[in-house]
Backbone bond lengths (Angstrom), bond angles and torsions (degrees), N, CA, C in turn:
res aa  C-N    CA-C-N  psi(-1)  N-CA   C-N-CA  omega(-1)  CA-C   N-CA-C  phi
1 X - - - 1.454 - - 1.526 108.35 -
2 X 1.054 125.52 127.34 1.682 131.22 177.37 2.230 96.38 -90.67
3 X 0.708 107.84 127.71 1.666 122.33 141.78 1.601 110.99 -115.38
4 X 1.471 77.45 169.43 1.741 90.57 -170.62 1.891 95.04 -137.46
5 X 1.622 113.17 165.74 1.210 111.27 168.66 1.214 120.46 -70.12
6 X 1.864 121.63 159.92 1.622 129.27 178.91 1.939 74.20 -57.00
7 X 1.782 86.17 153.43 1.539 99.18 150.47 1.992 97.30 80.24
8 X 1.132 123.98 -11.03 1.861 118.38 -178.55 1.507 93.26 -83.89
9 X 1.123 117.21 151.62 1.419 127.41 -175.15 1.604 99.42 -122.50
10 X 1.769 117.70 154.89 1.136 109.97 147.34 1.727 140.07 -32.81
11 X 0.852 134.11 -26.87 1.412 160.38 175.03 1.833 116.73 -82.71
12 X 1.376 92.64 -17.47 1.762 106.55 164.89 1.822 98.82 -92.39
13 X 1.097 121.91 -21.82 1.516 125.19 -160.63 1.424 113.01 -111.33
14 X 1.836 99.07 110.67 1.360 100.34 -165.73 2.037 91.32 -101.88
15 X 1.406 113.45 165.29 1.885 106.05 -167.77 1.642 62.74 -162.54
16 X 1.895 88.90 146.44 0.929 136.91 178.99 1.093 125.37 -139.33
17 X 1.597 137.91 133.42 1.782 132.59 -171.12 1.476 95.55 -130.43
18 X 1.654 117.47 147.18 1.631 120.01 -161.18 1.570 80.03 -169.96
19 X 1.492 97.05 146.46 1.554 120.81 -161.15 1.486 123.48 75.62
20 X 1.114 139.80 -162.53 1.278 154.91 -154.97 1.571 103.35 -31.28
21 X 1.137 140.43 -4.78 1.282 155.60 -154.51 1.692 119.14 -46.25
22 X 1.557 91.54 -30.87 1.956 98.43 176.69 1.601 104.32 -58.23
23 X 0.993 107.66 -33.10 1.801 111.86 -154.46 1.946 94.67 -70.72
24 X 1.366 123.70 -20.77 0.947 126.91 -177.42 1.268 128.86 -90.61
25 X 1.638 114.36 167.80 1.899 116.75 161.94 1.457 94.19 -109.02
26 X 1.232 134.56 121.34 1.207 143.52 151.82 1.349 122.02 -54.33
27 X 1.511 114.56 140.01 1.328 120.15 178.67 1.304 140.64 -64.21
28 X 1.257 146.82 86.55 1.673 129.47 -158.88 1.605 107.94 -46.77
29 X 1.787 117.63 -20.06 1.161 99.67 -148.44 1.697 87.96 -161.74
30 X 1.637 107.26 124.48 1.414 114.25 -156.62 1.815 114.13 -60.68
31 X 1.247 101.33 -3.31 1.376 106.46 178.89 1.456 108.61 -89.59
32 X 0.859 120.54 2.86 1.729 120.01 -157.75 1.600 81.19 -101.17
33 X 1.717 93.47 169.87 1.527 88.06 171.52 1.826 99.18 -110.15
34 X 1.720 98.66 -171.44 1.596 103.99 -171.95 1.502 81.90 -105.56
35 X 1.827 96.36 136.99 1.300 109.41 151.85 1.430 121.71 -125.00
36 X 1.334 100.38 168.09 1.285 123.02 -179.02 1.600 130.34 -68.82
37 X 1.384 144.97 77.47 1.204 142.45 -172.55 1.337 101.68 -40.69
38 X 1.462 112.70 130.49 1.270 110.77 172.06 1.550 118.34 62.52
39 X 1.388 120.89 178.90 1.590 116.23 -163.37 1.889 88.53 -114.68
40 X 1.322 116.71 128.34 1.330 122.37 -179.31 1.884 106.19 -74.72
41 X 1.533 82.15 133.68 1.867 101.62 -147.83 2.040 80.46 -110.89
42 X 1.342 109.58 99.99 1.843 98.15 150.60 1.308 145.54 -16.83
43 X 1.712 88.44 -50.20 1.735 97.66 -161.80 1.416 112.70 -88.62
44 X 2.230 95.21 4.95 1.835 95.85 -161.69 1.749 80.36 -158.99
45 X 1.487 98.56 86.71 1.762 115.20 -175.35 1.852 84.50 -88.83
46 X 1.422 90.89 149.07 1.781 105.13 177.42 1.709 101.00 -129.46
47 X 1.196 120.36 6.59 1.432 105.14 162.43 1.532 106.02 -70.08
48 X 1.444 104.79 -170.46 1.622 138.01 -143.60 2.194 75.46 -82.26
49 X 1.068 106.02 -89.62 1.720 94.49 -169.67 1.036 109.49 -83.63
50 X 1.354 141.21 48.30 1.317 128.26 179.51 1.858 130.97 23.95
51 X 1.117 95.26 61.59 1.641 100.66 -175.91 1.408 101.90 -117.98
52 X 1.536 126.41 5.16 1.190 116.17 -167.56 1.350 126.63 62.25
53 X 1.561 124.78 14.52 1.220 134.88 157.32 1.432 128.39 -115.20
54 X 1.393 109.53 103.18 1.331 122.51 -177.74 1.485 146.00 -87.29
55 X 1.684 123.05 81.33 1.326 147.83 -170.00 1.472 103.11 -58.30
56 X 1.426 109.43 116.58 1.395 118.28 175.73 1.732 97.05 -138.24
57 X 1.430 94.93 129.82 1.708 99.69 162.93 1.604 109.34 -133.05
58 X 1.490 104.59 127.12 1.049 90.54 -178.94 1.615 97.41 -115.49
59 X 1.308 106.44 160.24 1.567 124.13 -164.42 1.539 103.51 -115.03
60 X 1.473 127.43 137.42 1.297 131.42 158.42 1.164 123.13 -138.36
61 X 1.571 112.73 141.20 1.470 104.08 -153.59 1.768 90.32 -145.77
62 X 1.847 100.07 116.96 1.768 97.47 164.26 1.417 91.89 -63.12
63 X 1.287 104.65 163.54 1.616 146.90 163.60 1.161 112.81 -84.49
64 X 1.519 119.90 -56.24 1.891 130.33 -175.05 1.583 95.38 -69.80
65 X 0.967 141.02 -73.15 1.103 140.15 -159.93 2.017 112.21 -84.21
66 X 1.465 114.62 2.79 1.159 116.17 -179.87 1.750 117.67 38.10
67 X 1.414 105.27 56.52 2.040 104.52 -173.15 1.679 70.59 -129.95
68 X 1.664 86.63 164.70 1.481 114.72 165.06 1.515 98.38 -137.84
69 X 1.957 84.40 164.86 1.797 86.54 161.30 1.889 96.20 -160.99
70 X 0.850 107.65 162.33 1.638 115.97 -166.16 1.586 110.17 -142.93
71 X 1.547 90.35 121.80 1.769 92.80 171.68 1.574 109.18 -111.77
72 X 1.586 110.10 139.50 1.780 103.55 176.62 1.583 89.91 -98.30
73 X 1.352 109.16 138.34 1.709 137.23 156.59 1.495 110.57 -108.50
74 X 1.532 95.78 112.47 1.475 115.52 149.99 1.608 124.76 -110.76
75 X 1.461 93.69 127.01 1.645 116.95 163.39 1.531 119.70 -99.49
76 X 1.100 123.92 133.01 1.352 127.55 156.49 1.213 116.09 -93.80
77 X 1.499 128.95 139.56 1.522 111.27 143.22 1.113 119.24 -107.21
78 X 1.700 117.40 144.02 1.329 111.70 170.91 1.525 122.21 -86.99
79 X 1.361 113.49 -171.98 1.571 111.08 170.99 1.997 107.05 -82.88
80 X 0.640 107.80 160.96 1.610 123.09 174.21 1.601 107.24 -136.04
81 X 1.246 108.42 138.18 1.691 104.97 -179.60 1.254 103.43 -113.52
82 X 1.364 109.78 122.27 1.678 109.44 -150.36 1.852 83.47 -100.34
83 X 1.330 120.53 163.10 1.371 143.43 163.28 1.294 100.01 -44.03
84 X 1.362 114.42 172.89 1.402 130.26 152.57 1.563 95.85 -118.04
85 X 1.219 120.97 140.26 1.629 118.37 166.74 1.639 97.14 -117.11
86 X 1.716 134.94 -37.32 1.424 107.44 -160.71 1.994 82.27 -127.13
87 X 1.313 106.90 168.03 1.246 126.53 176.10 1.198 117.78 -149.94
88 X 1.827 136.17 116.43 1.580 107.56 175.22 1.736 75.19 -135.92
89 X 1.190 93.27 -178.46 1.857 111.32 175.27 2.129 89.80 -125.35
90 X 1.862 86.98 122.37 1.480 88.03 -175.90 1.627 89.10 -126.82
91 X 1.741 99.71 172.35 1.244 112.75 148.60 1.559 119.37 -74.89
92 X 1.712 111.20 156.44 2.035 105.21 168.99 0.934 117.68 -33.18
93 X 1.403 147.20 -16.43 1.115 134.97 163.67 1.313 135.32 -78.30
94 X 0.974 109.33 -20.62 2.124 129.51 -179.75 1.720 93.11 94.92
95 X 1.014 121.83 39.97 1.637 108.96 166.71 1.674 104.24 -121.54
96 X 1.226 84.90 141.55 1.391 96.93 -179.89 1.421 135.47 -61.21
97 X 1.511 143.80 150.55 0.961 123.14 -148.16 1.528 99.94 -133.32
98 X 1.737 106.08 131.79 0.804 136.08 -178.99 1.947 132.72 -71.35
99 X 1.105 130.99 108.35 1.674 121.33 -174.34 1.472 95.83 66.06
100 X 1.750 99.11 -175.81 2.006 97.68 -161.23 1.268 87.56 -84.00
101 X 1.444 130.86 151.55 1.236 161.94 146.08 1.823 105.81 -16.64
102 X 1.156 144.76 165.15 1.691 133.24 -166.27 2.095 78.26 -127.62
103 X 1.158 81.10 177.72 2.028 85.09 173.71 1.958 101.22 -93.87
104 X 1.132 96.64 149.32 1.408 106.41 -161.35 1.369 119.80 130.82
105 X 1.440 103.09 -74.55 1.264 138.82 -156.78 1.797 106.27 -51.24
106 X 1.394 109.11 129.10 1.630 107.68 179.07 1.668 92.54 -88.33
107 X 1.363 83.80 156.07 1.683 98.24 173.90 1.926 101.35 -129.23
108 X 1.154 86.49 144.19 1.557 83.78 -166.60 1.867 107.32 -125.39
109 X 0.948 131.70 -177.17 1.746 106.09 -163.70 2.227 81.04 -140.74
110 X 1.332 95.51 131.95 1.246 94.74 159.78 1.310 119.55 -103.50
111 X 1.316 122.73 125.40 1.674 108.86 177.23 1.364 107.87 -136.55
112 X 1.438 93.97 158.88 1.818 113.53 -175.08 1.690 111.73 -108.19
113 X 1.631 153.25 103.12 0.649 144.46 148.18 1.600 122.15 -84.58
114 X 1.266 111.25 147.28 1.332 120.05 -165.73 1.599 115.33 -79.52
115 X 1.600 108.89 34.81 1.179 128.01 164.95 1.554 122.93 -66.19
116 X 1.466 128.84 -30.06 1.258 149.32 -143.18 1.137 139.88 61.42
117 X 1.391 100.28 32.46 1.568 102.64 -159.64 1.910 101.28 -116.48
118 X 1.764 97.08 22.80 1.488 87.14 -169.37 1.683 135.01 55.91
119 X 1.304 94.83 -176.24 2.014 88.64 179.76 1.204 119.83 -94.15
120 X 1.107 114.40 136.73 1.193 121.15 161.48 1.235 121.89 -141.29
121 X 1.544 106.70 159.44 1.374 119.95 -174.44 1.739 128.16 -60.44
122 X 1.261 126.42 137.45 1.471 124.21 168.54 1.960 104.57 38.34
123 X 1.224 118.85 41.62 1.258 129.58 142.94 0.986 117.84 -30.92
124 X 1.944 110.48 114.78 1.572 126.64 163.80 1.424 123.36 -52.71
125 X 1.537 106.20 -25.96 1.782 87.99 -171.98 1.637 107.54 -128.42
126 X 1.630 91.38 63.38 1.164 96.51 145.21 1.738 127.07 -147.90
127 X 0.728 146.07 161.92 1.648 141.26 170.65 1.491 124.00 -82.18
128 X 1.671 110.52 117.20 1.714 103.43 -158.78 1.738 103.11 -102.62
129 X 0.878 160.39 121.01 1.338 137.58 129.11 1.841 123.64 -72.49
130 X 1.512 113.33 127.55 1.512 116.40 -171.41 1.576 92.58 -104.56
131 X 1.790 99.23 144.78 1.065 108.53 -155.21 1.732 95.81 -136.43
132 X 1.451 122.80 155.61 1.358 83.94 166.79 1.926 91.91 -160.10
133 X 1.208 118.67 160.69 1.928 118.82 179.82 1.417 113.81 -140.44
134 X 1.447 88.19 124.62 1.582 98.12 -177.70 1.843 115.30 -33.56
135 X 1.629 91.78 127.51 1.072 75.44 170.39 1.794 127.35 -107.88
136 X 1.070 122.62 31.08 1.634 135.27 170.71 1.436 103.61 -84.62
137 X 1.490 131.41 -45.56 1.470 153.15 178.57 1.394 119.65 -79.89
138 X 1.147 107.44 -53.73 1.950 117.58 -167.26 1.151 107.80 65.33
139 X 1.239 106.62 -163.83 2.023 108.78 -164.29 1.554 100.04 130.82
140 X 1.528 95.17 -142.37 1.342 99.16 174.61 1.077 123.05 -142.31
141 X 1.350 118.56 154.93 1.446 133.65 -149.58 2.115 100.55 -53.82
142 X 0.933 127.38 150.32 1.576 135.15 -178.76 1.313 118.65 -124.14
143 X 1.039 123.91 137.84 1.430 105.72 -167.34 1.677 106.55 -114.54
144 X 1.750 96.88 125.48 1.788 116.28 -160.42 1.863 93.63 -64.14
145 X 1.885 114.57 127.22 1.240 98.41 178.74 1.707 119.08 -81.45
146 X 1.524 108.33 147.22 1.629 126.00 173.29 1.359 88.71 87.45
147 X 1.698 146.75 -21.10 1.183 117.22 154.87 1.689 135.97 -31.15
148 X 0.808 137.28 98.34 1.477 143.30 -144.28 1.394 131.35 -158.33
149 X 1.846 85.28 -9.40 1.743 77.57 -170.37 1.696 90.23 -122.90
150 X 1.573 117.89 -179.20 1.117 138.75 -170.57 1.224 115.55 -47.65
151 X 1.248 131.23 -27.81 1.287 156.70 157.68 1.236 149.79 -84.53
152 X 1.394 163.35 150.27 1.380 138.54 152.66 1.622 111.34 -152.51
153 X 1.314 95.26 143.42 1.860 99.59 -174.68 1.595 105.31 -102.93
154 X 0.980 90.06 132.63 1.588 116.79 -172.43 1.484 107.78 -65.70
155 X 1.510 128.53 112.34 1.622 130.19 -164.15 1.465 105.66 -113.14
156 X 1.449 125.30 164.50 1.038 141.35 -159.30 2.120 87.88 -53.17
157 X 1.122 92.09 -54.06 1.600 88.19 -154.78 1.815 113.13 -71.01
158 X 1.228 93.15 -10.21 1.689 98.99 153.14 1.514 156.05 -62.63
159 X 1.840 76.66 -3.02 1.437 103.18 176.25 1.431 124.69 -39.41
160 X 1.496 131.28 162.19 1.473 115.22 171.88 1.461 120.76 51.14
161 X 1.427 140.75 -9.76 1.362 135.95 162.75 1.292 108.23 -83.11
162 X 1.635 88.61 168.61 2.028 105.90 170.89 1.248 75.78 -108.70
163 X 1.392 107.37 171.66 1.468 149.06 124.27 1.087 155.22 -85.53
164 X 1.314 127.76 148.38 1.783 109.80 -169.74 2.133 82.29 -151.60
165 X 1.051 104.36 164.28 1.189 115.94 161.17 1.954 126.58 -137.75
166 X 1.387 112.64 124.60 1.278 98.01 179.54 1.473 113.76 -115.62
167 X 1.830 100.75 154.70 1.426 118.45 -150.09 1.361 99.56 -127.69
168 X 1.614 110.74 132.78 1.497 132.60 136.60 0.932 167.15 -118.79
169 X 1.030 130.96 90.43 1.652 133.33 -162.24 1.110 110.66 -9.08
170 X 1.554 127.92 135.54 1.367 116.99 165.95 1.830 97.06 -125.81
């Protein structure tokens, strides 16, 4: 606990913050609280080793009476597994794709999680399986094996199918 003398003013009280400190907005004014720049993202930690654990000490020191005292603050963040709300299968461009795909062709997955960060393309933090059903027959969708990643290239034997890909937050 820091006290100070009757009669020390803010303006006698110099405060200092050391460690994790980028991840923050600093206070003009020791009463304020510390916030957080931006909304702390799991999959993209900005402390010192990226472990998602964030060491803050902040130091305060009267002037008149020349004492200090120092508290360390730790935050963790955890993971959160956010929704998926939108899903399409696009070309690199984010446009949608028209008739079955030819062999070659990358397919790329646009998705929306209810993170706020809008859509974006071939997103790291989520888990894809690509799936795809004849389309002369129909049925139901199958899921192509080791398809898995953000992407998938369309192979000879893919001929005549659609595609779909399904997504989960991780």
């Amino acid at each position: 606990m820091f006290t100070s003398n009757v009669g020390t003013t803010l303006a006698d009280v110099d405060w200092t913050f050391t460690g994790d400190v980028a991840a923050l907005r600093l206070p003009k004014d020791p009463k304020d609280n510390l916030l957080w720049v931006g909304y702390m993202d799991y999959e993209n930690p900005r402390d010192a080793n990226r472990d998602n654990v964030y060491d803050i000490t902040v130091t305060i020191r009267d002037r008149v009476r020349n004492i200090s005292a120092s508290k360390n603050i730790r935050y963790t963040v955890t993971n959160v597994l956010e929704d998926v709300t939108s899903i399409r299968v696009v070309d690199g461009s984010s446009n949608n794709l028209s008739g079955n795909p030819v062999v070659g062709q990358v397919l790329h997955s646009a998705v929306i999680l209810n993170d706020g960060q809008g859509e974006r393309l071939d997103r790291s933090d989520v888990n894809y399986q690509w799936k795809r059903t004849d389309s002369r027959v129909g049925g139901s969708p199958v899921a192509i094996s080791g398809a898995t990643s953000a992407t998938y290239t369309v192979k000879a034997e893919d001929q005549g199918y659609k595609f779909r890909v399904e997504v989960i937050g991780k």
